[in-house]
N, C-alpha and C positions, 0 to 999 in steps of 0.2 A: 925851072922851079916847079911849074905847073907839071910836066911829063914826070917829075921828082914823085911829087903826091901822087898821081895818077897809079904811079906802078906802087908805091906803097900802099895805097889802098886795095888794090887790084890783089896785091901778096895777102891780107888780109883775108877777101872773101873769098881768097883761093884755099887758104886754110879754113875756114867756115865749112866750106863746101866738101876738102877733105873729110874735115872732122861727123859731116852729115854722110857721107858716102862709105868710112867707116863703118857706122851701123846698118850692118846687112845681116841674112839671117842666119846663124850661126851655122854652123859644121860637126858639134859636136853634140844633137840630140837624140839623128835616129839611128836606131841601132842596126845593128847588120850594115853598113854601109860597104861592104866587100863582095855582098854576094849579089848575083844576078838574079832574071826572072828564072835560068833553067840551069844550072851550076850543082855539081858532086864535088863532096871534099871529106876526109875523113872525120868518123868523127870516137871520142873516148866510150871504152867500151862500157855495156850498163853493170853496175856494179849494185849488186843487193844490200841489203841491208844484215848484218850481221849483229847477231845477238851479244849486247857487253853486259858487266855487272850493273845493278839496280833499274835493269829495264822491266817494265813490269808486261808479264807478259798473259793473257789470256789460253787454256788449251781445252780442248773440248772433245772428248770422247765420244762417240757415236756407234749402236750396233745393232741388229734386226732385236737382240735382246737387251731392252733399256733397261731390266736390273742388275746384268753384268755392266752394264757401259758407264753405269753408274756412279759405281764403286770408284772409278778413275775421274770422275769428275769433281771439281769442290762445290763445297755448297753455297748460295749466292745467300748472302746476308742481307735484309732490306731494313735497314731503320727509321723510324717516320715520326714526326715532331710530337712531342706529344707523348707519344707509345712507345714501346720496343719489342718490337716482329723480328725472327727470326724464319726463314723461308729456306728450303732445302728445297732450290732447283730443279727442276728436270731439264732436258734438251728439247727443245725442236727437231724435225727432222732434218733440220738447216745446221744446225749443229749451235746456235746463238740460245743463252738461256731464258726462259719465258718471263724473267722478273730481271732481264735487260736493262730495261726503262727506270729501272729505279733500283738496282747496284750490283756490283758486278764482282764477284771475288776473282781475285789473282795472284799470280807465283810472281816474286818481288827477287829476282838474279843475286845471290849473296856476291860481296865483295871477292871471293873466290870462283865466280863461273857458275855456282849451280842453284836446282832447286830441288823440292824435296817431293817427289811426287807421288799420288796414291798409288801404293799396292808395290808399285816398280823401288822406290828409294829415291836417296840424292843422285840425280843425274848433272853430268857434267856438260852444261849448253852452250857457255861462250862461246862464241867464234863458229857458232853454226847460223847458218839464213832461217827463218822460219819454216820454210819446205823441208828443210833436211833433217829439224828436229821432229816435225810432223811424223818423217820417213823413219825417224832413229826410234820414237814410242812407236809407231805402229809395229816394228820390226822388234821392239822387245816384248812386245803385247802376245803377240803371236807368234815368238819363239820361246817361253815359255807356256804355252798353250791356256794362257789367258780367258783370250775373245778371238775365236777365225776370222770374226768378219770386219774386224773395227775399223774405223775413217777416224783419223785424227787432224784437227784444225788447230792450226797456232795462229793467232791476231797479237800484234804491239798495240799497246793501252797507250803508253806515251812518249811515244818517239813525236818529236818535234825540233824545231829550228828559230830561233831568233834572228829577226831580221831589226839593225836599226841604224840612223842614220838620214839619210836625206830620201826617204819613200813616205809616202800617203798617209800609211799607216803601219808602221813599226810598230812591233811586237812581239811574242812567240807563238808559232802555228805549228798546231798535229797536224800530223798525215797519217795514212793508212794504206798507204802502197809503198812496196818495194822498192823502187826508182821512181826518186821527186830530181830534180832538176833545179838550179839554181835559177833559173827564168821561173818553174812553178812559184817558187818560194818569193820570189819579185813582187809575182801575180798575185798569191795571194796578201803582202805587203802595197797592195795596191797600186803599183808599179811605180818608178821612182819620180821624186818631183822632178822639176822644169830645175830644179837648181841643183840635182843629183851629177855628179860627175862618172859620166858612164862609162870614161878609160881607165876608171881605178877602182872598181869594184872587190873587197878585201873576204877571201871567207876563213876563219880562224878553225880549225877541228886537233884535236886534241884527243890524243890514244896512245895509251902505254903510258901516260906521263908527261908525254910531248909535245908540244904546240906547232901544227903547219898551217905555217898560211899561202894560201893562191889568190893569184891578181888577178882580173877577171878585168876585159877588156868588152864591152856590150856593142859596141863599134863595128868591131873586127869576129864576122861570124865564124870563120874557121879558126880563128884561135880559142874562142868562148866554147863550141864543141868538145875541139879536141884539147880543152883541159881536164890533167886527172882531178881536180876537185866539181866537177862538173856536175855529176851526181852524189847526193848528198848525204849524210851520215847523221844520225841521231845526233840532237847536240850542238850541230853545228851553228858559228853564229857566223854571219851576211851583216856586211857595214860597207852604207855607202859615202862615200866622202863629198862635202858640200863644194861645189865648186868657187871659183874666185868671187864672182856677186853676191855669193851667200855669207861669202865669209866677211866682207867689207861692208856685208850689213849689220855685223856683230860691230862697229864702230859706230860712233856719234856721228859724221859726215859719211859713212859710208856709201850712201846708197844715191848724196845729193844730184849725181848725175843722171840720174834713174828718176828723178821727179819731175810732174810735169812743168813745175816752174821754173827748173832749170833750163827745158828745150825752149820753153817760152822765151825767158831772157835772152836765148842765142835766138831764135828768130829775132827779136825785135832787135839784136847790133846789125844782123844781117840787115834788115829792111833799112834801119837805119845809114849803113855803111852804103848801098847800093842808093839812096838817094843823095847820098854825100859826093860821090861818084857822077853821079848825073849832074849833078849841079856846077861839079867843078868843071866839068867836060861843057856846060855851056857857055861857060865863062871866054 
């Protein structure tokens, strides 16, 4: 009867001890867990950004003669509380206008691909990168004998990304480069919480009418590379999915295991249990 008790208690603090040896430190936090300190693997090729309808876009003419360069330029409007100033910009030699800082005119993509530009007419931009429409007004600027000399600049006013979900700080964020990256966009959403699930990363993008979405594994560094939604598209929206403690904290008992008076309580069966043990063993 005594050897009876002994191994049932003994089963007990075996299960105690299981249930404490379970919580070790997870597996599923740092990312890249695939790659080495010195390891090549391919990776998705960079993809620019491509002009769609109602992107608004900035363009800026520039030429050793700023009253021809002019003409192609629009006029930057500045309105101020109070008053109402109208200002006809000039450029910098940078090609950014000098009443920058306080507003900015721009070409706004019709639902059809174009915009209506000085001197030149409706040009048709969808589906060009920034550099290629720069190359496409220089090249008609200068093949109808225009300006010889003109530098044309294209900038996106509001190309950004929604990031939302289990990160720091969810939101929407501009960017002003060509190839931003799904880890930028992380970055600048403050990188994801401690309770973000980083093998199921969702990015949704939507073109022509159609919705794609790509999984995004932050784990697994050669697969997060070499996906095509890797680099990202105006628009796009990034959701990270709350993992299981996050979600079981959305319940009323959710999280009790996670408190400190729940570990307390098992320590004190434990202690409890291990002097019950002693005791009977002296008997």
């Amino acid at each position: 009867m005594k050897m009876k008790r002994l191994s049932w208690l003994a089963g007990i603090m075996l299960g105690m001890v299981t249930l404490f040896s379970s919580c070790k430190t997870p597996k599923d936090v740092a990312y890249f867990q695939d790659v080495d300190q010195v390891m090549t693997f391919e990776t998705q090729a960079r993809q620019a950004i491509k002009i769609r309808p109602d992107d608004k876009l900035q363009i800026v003419v520039i030429s050793k003669d700023p009253q021809l360069a002019s003409l192609f330029n629009l006029p930057v409007v500045t309105t101020r509380l109070g008053q109402n100033a109208t200002t006809y910009g000039t450029t910098t030699p940078f090609g950014s206008s000098n009443n920058s800082s306080e507003g900015m005119s721009s070409y706004t993509v019709t639902p059809q691909g174009t915009i209506d530009f000085p001197v030149l007419g409706v040009l048709h931009v969808a589906g060009m990168t920034r550099y290629e429409l720069a190359s496409f007004i220089k090249g008609e600027i200068i093949g109808r004998n225009l300006i010889k000399d003109p530098t044309v600049t294209v900038e996106f006013l509001n190309t950004g990304v929604s990031v939302l979900g289990e990160v720091n700080t969810p939101g929407r964020f501009t960017f002003n480069r060509d190839q931003v990256s799904i880890l930028d966009a992380i970055a600048m959403a403050g990188d994801l919480g401690i309770n973000g699930k980083r093998e199921n990363v969702r990015l949704f993008r939507t073109e022509n009418g159609k919705t794609q979405v790509y999984v995004f594994n932050l784990l697994d560094g050669k697969s997060l590379y070499n996906n095509p939604g890797f680099y990202l598209q105006q628009d796009d929206i990034i959701y990270v999915e709350p993992n299981d403690v996050r979600k079981r904290a959305t319940t009323i008992n959710g999280t009790t295991t996670m408190t400190a008076g729940f570990w307390i309580s098992i320590f004190s069966v434990l202690t409890s249990t291990a002097v019950l043990i002693v005791n009977l063993a002296k008997k």
